[in-house]
TORKOL-4160 file (C-alpha; in steps of 0.2 Angstrom, whole numbers, padded with zeros to 4 digits, m for minus):
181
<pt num="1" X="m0208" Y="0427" Z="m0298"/>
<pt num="2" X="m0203" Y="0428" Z="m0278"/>
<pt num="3" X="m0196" Y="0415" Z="m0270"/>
<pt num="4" X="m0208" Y="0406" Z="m0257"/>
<pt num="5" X="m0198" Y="0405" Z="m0245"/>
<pt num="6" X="m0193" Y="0424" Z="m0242"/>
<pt num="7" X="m0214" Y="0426" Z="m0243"/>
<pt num="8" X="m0213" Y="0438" Z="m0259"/>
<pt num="9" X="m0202" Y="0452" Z="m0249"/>
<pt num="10" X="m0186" Y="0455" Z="m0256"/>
<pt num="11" X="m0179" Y="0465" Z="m0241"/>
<pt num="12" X="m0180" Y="0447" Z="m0231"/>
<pt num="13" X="m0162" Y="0434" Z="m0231"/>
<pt num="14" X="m0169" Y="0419" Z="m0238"/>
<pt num="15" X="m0172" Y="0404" Z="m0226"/>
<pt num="16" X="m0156" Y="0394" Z="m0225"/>
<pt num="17" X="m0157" Y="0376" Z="m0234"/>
<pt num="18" X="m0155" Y="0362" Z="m0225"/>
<pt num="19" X="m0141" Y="0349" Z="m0230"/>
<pt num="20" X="m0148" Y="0331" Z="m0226"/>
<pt num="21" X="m0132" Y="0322" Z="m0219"/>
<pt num="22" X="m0133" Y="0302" Z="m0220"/>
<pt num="23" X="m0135" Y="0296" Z="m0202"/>
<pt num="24" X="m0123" Y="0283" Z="m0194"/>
<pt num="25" X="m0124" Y="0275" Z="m0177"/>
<pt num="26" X="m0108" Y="0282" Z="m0167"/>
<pt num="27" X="m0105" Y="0266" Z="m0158"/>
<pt num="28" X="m0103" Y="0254" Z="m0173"/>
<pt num="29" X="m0093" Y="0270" Z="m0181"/>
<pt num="30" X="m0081" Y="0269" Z="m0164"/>
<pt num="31" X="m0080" Y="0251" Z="m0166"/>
<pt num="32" X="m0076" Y="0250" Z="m0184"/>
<pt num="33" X="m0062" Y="0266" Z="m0181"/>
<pt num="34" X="m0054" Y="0256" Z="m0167"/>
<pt num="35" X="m0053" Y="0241" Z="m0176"/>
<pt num="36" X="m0044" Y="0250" Z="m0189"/>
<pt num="37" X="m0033" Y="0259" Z="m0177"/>
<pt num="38" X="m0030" Y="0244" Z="m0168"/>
<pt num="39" X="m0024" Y="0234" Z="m0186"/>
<pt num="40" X="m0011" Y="0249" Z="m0188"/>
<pt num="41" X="m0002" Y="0246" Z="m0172"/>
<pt num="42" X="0001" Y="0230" Z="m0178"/>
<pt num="43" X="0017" Y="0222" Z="m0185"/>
<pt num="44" X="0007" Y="0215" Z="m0198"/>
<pt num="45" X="0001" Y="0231" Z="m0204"/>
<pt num="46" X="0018" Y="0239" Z="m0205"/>
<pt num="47" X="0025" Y="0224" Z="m0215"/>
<pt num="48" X="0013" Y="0225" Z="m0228"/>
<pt num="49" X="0014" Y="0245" Z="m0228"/>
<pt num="50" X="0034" Y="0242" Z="m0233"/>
<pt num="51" X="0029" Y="0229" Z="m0244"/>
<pt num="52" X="0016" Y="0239" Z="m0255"/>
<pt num="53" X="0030" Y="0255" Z="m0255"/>
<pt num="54" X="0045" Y="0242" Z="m0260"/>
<pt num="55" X="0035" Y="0233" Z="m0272"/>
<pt num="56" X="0027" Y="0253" Z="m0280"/>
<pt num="57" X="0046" Y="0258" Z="m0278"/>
<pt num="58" X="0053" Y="0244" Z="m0286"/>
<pt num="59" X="0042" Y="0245" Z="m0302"/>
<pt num="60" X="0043" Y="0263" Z="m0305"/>
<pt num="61" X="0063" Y="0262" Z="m0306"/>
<pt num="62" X="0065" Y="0246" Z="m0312"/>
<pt num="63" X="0049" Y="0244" Z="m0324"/>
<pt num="64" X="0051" Y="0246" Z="m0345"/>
<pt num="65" X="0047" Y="0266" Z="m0345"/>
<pt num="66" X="0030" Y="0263" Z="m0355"/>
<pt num="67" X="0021" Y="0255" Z="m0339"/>
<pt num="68" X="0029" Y="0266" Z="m0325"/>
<pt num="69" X="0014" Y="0276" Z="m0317"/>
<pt num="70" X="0022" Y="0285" Z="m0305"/>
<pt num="71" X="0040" Y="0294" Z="m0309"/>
<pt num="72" X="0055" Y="0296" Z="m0298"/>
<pt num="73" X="0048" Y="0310" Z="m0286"/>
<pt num="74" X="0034" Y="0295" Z="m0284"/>
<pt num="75" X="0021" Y="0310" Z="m0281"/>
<pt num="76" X="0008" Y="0298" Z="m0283"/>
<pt num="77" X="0013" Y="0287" Z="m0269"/>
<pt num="78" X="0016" Y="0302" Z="m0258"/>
<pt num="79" X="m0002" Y="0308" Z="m0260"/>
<pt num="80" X="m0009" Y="0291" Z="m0256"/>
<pt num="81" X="0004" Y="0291" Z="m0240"/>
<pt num="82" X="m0004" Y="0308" Z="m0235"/>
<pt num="83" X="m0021" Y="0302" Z="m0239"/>
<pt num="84" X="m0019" Y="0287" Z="m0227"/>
<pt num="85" X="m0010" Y="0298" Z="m0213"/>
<pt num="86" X="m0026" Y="0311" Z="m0214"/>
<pt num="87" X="m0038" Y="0295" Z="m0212"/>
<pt num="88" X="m0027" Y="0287" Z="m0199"/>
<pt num="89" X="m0025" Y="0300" Z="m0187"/>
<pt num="90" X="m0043" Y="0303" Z="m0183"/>
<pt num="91" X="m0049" Y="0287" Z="m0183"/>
<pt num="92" X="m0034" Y="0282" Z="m0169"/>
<pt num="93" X="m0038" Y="0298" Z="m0160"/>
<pt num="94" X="m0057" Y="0293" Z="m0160"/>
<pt num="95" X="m0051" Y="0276" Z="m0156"/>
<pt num="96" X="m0040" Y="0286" Z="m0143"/>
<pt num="97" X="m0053" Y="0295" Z="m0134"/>
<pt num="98" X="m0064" Y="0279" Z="m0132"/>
<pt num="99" X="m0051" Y="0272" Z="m0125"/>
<pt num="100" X="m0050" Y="0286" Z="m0112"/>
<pt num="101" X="m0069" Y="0287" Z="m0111"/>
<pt num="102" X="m0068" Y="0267" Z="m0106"/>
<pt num="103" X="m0053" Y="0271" Z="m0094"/>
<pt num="104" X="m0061" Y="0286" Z="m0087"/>
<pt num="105" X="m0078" Y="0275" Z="m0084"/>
<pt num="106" X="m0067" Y="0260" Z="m0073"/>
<pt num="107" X="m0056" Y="0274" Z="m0064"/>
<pt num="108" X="m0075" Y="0281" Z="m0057"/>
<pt num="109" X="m0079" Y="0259" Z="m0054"/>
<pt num="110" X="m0064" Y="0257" Z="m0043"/>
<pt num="111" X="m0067" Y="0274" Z="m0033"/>
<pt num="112" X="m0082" Y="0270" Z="m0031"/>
<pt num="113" X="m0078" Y="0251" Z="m0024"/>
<pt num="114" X="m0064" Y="0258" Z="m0014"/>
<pt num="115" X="m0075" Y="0269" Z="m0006"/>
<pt num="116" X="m0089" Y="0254" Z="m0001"/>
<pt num="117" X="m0073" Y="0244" Z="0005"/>
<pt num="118" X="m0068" Y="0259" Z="0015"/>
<pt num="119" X="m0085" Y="0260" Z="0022"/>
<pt num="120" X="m0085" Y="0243" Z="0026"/>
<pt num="121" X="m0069" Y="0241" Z="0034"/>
<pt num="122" X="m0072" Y="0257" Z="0045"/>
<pt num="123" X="m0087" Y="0247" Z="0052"/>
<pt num="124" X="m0079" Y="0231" Z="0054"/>
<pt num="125" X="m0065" Y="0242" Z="0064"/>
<pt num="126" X="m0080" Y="0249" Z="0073"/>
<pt num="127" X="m0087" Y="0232" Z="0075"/>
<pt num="128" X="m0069" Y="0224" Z="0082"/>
<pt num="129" X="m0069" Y="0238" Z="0093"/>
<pt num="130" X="m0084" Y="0237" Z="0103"/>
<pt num="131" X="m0084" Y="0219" Z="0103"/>
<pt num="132" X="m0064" Y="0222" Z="0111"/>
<pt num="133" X="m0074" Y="0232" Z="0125"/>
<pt num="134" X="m0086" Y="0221" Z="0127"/>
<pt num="135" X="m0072" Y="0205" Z="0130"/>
<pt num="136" X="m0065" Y="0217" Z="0143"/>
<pt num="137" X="m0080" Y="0218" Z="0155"/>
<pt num="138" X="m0083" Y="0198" Z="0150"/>
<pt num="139" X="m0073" Y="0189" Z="0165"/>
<pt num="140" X="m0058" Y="0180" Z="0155"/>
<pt num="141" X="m0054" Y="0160" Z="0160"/>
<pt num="142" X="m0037" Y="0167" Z="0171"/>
<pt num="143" X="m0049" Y="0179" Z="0180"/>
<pt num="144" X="m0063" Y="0164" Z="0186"/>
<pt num="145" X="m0048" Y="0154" Z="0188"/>
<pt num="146" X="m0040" Y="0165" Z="0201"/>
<pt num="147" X="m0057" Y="0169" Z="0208"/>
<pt num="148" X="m0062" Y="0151" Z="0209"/>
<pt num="149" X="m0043" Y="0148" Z="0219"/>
<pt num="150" X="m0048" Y="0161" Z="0230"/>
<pt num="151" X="m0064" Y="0156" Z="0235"/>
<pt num="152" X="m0056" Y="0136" Z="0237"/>
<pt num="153" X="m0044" Y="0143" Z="0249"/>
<pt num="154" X="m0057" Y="0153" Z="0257"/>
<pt num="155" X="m0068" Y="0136" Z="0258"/>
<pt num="156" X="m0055" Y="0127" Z="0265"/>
<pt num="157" X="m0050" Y="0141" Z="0278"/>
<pt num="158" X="m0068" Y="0139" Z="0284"/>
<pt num="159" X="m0068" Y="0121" Z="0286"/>
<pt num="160" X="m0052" Y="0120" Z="0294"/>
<pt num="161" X="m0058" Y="0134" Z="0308"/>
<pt num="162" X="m0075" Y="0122" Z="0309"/>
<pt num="163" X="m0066" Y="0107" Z="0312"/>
<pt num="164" X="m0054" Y="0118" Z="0326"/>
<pt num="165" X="m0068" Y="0124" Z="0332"/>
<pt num="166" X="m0079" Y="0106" Z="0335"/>
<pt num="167" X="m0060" Y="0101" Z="0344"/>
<pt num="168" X="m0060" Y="0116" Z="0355"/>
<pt num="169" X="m0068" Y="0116" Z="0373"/>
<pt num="170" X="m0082" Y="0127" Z="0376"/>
<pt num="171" X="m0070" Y="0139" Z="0390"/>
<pt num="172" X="m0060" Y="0146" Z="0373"/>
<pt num="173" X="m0064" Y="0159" Z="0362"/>
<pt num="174" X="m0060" Y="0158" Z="0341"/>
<pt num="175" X="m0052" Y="0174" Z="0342"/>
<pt num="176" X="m0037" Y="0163" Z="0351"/>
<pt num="177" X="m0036" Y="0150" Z="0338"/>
<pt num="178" X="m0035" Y="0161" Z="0326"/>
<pt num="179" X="m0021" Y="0169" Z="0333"/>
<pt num="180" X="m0011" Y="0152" Z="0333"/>
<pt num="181" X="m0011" Y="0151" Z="0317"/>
């Protein structure tokens, strides 16, 4: 009988068969693979790893011979060392690169704020600026001091000419007076 899925032609490749893969959520994956990689930088982790190889060590030299599992070359224990290295270094690589990921997302964060305060403290230069230019054509206190000494003085010259003026005779000009003094 053909099979269905070449259509009963037998000069057509059969149809590849889909492998159904079990789904996971990459997130709660990450987390889980930096937890781990997180508990294998630890001291803690390293004093139980030389804890379990002293303690399988230990009983495979000094144990009766009948209940040692793993001899002298301890193969055994050299496979599970090799197991947990080929688990361990992807998981702190995955850990690794989220890591990066995570760096890579506040490295952009603090560009962008630096650029907003760079903006902002090019306007408030701007700002200081114009307001500096606009203080200079404002009249400061010394400058209406000065003025207003110039004009008392001037005030005062012109009532002390009236009053030489009310004590002079008719006959004399001010050009005279002011002359004398």
């Amino acid at each position: 009988m053909a099979d269905p899925r070449r259509g009963g032609r037998l000069d057509l490749p059969r149809e590849p068969r889909r492998i159904v893969l079990p789904r996971f959520d990459s997130e709660s994956f990450g987390r889980w693979s930096e937890a781990i990689a997180r508990f294998m930088g630890t001291a803690r982790f390293l004093v139980y790893m030389t804890v379990v190889i002293l303690l399988w060590i230990g009983w495979n030299t000094l144990a009766p011979s009948g209940l040692r599992f793993d001899p002298y070359t301890f193969t055994f224990l050299t496979l599970i060392l090799s197991l947990q290295a080929s688990y361990a270094a992807p998981l702190i690589l995955l850990a690794q690169n989220r890591q990066a990921d995570r760096d890579r997302l506040a490295m952009e964060e603090d560009r962008r704020r630096a650029a907003m305060q760079k903006a902002d403290t090019e306007y408030l230069s701007r700002e200081i600026a114009s307001l500096r230019i606009a203080l200079g054509e404002v009249a400061t206190r010394d400058f209406l001091r000065s003025e207003l000494g110039r004009l008392v003085d001037e005030l005062d010259e012109r009532q002390r000419r009236k009053k030489r003026r009310s004590k002079v005779p008719d006959g004399e000009s001010d050009d005279s007076l002011d002359s004398d003094g």
